[in-house]
PANUZA-373604 format. One record per residue: residue in one letter; x negated, y, z of N, C-alpha, C in turn. Coordinates in steps of 0.05 Angstrom, whole numbers, plus 5000, padded with zeros to 4 digits. Layout:
R res n.east n.north n.up ca.east ca.north ca.up c.east c.north c.up
R   A      X       Y    Z       X        Y     Z      X       Y    Z
...
This chain:
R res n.east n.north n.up ca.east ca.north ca.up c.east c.north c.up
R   X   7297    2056 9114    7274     2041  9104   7248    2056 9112
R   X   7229    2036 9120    7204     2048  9123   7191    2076 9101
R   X   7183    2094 9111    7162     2109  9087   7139    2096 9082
R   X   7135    2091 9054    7107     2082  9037   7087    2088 9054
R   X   7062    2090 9058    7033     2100  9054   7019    2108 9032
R   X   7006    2124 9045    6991     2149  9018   6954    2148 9031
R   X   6950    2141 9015    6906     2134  9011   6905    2163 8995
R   X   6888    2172 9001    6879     2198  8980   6841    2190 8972
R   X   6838    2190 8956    6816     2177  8944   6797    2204 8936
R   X   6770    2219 8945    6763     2233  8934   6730    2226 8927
R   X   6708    2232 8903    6684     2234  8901   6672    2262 8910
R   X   6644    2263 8920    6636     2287  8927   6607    2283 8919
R   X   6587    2307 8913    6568     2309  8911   6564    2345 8916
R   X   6555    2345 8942    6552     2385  8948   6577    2404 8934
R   X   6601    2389 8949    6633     2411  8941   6643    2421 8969
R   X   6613    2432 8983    6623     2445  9007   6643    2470 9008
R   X   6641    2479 8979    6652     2509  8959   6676    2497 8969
R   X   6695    2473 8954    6714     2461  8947   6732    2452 8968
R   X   6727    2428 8981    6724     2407  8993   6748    2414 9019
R   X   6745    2433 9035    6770     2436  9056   6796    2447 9049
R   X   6797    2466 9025    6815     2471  9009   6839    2442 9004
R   X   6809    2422 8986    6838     2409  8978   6841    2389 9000
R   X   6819    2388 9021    6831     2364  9044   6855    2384 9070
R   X   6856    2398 9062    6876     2418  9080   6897    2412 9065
R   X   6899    2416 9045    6932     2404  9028   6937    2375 9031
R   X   6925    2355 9030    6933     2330  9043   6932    2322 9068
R   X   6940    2328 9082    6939     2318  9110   6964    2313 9117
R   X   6986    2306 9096    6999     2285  9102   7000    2257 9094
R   X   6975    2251 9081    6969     2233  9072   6966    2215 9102
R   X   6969    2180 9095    6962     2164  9115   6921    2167 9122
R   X   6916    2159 9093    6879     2152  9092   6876    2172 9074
R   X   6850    2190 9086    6833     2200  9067   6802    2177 9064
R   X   6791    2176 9033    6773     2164  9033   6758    2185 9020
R   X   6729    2193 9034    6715     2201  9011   6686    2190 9005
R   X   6683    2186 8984    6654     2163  8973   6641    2191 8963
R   X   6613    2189 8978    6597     2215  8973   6564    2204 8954
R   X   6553    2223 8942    6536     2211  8924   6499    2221 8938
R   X   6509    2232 8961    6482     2248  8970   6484    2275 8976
R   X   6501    2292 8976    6504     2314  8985   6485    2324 9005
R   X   6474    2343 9001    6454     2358  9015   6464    2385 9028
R   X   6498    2390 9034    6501     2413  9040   6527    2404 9055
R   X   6537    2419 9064    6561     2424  9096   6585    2395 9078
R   X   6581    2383 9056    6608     2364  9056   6617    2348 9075
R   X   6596    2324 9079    6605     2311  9092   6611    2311 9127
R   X   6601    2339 9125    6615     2349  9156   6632    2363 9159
R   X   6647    2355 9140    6671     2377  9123   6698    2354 9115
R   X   6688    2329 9109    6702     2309  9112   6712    2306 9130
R   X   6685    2293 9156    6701     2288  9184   6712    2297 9192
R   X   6709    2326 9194    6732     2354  9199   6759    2339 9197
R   X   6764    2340 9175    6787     2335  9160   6793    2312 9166
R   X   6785    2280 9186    6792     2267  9185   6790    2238 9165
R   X   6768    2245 9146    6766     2235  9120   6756    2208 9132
R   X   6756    2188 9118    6735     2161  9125   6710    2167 9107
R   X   6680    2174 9109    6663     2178  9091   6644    2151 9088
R   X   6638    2153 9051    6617     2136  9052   6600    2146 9029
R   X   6573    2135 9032    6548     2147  9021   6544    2126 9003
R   X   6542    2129 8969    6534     2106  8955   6515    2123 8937
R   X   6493    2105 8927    6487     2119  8903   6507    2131 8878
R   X   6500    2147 8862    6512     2155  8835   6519    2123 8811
R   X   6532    2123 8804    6550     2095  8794   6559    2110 8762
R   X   6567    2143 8761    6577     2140  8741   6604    2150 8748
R   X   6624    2166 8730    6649     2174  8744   6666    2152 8753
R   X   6673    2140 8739    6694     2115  8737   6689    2093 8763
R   X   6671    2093 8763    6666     2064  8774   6661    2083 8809
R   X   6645    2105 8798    6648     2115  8833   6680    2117 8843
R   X   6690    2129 8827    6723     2138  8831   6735    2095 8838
R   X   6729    2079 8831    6738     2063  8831   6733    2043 8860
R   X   6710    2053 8865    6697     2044  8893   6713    2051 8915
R   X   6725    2087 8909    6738     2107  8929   6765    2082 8932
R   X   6770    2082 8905    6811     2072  8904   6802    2044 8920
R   X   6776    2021 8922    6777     1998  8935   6771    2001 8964
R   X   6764    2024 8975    6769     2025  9001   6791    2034 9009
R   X   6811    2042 8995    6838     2052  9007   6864    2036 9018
R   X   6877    2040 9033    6888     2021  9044   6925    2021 9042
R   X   6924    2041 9032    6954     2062  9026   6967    2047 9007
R   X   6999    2044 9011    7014     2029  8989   7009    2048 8959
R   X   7005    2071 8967    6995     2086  8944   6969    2098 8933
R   X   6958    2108 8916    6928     2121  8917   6934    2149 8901
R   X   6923    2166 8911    6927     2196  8897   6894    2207 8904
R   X   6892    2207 8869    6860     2205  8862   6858    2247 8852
R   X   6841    2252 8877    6837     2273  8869   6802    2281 8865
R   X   6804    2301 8849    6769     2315  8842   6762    2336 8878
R   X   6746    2340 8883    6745     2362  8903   6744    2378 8888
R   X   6750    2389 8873    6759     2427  8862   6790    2425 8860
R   X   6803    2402 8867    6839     2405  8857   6847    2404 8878
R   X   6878    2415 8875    6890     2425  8890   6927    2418 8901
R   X   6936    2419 8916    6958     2402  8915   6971    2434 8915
R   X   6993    2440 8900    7015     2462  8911   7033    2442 8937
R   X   7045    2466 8945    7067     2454  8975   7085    2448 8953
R   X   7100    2455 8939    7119     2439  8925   7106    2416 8918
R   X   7085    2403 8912    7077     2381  8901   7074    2364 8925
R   X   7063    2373 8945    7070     2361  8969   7094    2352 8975
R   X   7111    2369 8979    7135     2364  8987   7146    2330 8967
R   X   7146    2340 8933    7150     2326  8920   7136    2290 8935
R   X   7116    2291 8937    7103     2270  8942   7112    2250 8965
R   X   7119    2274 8983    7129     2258  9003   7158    2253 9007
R   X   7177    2262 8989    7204     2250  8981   7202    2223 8965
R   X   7183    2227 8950    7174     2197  8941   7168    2182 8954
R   X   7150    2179 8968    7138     2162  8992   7158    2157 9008
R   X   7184    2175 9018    7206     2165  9033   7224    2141 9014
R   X   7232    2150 8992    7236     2140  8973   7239    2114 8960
R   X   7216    2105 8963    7201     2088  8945   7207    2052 8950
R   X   7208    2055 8972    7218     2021  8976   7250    2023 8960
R   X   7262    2045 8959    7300     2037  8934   7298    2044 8909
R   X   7278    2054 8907    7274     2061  8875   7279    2031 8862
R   X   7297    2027 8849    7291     2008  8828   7301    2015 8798
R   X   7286    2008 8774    7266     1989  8784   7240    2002 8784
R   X   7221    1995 8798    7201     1994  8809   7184    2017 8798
R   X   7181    2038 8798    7154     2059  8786   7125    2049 8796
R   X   7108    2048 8780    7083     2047  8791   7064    2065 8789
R   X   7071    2090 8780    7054     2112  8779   7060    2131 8764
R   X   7051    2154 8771    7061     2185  8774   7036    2192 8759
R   X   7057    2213 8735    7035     2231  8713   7036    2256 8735
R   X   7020    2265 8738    7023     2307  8757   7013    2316 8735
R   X   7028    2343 8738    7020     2373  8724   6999    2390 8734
R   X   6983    2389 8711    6953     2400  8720   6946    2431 8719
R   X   6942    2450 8721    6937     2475  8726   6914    2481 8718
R   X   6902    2481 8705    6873     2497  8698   6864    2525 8703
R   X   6851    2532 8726    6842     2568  8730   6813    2562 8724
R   X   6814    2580 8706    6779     2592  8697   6775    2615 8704
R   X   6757    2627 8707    6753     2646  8724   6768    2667 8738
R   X   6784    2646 8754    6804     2660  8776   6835    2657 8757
R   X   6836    2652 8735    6860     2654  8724   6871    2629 8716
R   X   6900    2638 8714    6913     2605  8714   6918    2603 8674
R   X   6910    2592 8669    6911     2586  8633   6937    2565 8622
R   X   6961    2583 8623    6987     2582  8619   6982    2573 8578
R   X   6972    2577 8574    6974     2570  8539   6949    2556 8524
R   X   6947    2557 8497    6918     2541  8488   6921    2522 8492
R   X   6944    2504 8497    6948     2468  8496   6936    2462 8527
R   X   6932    2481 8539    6914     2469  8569   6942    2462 8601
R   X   6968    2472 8589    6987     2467  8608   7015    2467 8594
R   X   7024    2435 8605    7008     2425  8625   7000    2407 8622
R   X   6973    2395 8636    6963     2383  8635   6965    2358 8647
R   X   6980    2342 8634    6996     2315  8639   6971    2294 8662
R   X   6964    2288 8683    6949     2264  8688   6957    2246 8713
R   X   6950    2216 8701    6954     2201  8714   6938    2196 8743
R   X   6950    2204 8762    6937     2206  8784   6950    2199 8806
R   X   6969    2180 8812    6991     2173  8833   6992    2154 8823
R   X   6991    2130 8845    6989     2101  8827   6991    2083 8853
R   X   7008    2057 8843    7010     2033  8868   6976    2027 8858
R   X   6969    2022 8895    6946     2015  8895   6945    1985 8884
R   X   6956    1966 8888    6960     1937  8879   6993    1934 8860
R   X   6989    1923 8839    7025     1919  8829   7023    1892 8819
R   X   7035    1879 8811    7046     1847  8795   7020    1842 8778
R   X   7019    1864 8773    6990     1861  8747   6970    1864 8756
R   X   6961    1870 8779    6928     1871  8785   6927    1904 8797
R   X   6901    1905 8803    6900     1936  8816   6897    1959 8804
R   X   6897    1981 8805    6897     2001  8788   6864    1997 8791
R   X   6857    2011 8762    6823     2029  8760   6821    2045 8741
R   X   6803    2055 8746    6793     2075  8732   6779    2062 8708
R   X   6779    2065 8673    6766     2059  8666   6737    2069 8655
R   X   6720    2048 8645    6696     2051  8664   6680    2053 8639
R   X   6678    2088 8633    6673     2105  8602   6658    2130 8617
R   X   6630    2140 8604    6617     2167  8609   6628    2184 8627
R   X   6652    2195 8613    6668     2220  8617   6702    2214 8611
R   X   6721    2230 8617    6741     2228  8611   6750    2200 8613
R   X   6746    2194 8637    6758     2171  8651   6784    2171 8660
R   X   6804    2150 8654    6824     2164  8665   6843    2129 8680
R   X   6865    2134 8691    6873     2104  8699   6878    2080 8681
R   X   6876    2062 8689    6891     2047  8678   6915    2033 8702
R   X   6948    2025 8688    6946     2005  8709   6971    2002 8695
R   X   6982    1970 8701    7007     1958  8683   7040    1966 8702
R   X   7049    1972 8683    7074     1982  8694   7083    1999 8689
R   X   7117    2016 8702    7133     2040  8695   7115    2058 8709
R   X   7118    2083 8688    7099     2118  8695   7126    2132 8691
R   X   7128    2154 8715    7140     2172  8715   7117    2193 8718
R   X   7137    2223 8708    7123     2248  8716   7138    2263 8737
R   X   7126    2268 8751    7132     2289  8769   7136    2317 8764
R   X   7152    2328 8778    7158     2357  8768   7137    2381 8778
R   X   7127    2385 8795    7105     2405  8808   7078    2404 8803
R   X   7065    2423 8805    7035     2426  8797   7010    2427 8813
R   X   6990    2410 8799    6973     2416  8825   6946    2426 8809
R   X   6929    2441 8828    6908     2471  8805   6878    2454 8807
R   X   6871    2459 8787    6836     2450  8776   6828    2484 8786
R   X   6794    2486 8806    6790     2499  8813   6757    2499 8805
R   X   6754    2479 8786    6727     2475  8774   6711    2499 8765
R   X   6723    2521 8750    6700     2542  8735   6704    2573 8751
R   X   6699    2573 8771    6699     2598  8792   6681    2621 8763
R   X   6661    2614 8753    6641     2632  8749   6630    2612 8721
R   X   6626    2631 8700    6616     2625  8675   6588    2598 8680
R   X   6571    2616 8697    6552     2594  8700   6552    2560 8703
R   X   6575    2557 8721    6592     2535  8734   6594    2516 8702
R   X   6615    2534 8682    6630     2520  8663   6611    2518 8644
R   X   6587    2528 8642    6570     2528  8629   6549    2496 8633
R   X   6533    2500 8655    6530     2477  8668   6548    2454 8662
R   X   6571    2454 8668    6587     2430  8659   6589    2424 8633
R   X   6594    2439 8615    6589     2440  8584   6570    2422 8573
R   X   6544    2432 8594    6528     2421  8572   6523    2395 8584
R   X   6524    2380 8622    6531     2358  8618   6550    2337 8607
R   X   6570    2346 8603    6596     2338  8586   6592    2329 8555
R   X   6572    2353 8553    6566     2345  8518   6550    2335 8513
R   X   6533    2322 8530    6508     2296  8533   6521    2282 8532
R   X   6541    2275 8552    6558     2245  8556   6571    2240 8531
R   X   6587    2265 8521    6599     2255  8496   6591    2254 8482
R   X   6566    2260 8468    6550     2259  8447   6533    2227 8449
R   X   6535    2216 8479    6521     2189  8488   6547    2166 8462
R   X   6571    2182 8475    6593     2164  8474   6601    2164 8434
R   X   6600    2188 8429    6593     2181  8389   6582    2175 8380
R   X   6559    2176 8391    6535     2156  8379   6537    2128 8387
R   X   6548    2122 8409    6544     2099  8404   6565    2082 8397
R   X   6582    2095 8383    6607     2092  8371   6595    2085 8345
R   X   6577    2093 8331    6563     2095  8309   6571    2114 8290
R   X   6587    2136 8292    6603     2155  8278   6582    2177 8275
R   X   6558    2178 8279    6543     2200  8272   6539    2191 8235
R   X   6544    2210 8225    6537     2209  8193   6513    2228 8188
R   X   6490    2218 8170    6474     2229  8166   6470    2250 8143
R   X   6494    2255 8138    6501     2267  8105   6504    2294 8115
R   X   6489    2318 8101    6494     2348  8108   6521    2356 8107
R   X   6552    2341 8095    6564     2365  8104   6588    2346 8121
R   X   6580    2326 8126    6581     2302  8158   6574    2332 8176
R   X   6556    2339 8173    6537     2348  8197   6550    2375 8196
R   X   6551    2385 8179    6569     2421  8173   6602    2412 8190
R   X   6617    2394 8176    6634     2390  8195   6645    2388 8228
R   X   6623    2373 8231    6627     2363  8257   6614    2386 8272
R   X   6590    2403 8274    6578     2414  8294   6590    2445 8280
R   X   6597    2450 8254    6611     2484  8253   6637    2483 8243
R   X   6652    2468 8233    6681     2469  8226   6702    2462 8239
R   X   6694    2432 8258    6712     2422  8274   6714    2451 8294
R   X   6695    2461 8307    6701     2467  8330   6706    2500 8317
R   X   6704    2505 8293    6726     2534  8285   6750    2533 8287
R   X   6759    2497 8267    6779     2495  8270   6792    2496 8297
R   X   6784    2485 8321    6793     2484  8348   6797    2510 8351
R   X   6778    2522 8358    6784     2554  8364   6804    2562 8352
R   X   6806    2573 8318    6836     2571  8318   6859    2569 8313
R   X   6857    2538 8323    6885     2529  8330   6889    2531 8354
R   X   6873    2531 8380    6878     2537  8407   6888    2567 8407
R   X   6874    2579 8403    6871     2610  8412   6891    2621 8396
R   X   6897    2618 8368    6924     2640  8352   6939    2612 8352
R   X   6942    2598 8340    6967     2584  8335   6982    2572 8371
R   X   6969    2565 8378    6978     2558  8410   6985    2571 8427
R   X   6974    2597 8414    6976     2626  8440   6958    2624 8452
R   X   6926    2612 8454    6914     2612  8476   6913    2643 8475
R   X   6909    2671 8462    6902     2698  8472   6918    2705 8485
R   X   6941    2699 8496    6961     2703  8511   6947    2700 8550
R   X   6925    2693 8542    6919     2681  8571   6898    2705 8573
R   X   6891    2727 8558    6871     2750  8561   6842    2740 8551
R   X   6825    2761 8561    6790     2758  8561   6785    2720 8576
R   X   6803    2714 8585    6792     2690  8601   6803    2669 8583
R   X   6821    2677 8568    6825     2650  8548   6815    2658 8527
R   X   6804    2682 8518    6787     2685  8490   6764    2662 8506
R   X   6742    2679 8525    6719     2654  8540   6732    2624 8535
R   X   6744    2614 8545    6751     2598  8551   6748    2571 8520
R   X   6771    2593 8505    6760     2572  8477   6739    2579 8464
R   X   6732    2600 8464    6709     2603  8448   6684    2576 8458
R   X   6683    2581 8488    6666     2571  8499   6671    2534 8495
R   X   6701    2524 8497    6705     2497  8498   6700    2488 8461
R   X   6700    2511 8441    6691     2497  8417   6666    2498 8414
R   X   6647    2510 8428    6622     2511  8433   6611    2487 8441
R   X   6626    2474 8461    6626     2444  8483   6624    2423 8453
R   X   6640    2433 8433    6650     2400  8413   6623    2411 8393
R   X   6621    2430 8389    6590     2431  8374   6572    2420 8385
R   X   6558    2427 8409    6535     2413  8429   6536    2382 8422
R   X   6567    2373 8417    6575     2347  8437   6560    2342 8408
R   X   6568    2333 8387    6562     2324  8360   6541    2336 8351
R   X   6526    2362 8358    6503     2353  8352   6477    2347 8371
R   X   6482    2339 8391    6473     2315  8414   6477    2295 8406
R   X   6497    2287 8393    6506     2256  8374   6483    2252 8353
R   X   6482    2272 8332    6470     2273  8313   6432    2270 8320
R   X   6424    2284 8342    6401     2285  8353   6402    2262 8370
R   X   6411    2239 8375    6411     2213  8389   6397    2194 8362
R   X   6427    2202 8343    6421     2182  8319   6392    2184 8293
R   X   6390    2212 8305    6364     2212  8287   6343    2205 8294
R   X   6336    2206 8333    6316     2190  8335   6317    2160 8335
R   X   6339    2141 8340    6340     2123  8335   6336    2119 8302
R   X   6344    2130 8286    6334     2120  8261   6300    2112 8259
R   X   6296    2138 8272    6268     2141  8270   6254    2119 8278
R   X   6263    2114 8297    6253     2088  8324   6240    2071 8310
């Protein structure tokens, strides 16, 4: 039987850092697509390199950019990656025993959870609830039910699509926080979006210990339960950072929530 086709779907905005890394691990893919937002530095001549199909759209938003990438793809499958991630060769390999595969499978899978890897500054974060990190990212481009997408939320977008999910056994690495600055930066856009997304949930409470909870207790509690009960210290100085810094992220986030809803009161 024929082997499947494989679309690899990627967004970019200046991940010239990133960007040949993880298009060097797919190039056994049939289509690379990558939907770029304006990059001002070596990407998109970093694509063609690689063979990529490029296209230039404005900023849309994660979801819906990511969703633009998966409607130009042409692959019986789509494997939606970030430019900071990474395919291991075992995950490769994995991928393309599937793709041989895939027309006798019955019955029918329509998409693959992968094991996610998280390295923060240079290290791989084996504990703290961070691996592994289950995500849906291997998916029939079209199935019985309509096409796969991304749904179409701030942040923490993730697929949707109707049908059987399997997981795959191999891992592939998030290469997002090279350097504190990086994860820092992202933090605090992250905790805009989510603080967009509580508020307008209407879950901001205006009551002082509403407000003690959410911006100093939740995120003690997180710390720890990540860090001693999970084992995150098991991961060194980079998983102390790591949570200290990600309960730092749920304080910002809620009280960015709280600073939304108070000027709207005001309004």
């Amino acid at each position: 039987m024929p082997r499947s086709t494989l679309s690899v779907a990627i967004i970019t905005l200046n991940e010239e850092a990133n960007l040949a890394r993880t298009l060097a691990r797919v190039q056994f893919a049939d289509d690379l697509v990558v939907v770029d937002s304006g990059s001002t530095d070596r990407t998109l001549e970093i694509a063609k390199y690689f063979g990529a199909k490029v296209f230039t759209e404005p900023w849309k938003g994660f979801a819906r950019q990511k969703n633009s990438a998966i409607e130009k793809c042409v692959g019986t499958w789509v494997l939606s990656l970030d430019a900071d991630e990474e395919l291991t060769a075992e995950l490769q390999r994995e991928i393309s025993l599937m793709l041989e595969a895939d027309a006798a499978t019955l019955p029918q899978i329509d998409g693959y959870r992968l094991r996610l890897r998280h390295v923060f500054l240079g290290r791989w974060m084996r504990y703290g609830g961070y691996y592994p990190d289950l995500k849906l990212r291997l998916f029939r481009r079209l199935t019985p039910a309509g096409a796969a997408c991304f749904t179409d939320r701030p942040v923490h977008e993730s697929v949707q699509i109707a049908g059987r999910v399997e997981t795959l056994k191999n891992d592939f690495l998030h290469h997002g926080y090279p350097n504190l600055n990086i994860y820092l930066e992202h933090m605090n856009r992250y905790s805009s979006l989510g603080g967009q997304i509580v508020a307008a949930k209407g879950k901001v409470s205006r009551s002082w210990l509403a407000f003690c909870w959410n911006v100093a207790l939740v995120p003690t509690l997180t710390f720890v339960w990540n860090f001693i009960f999970r084992l995150g210290f098991l991961d060194g100085r980079e998983g102390l950072l790591l949570h200290l810094y990600h309960s730092a992220y749920i304080s910002w986030k809620y009280a960015k929530a709280w600073q939304i809803g108070s000027r709207a009161a005001r309004a």
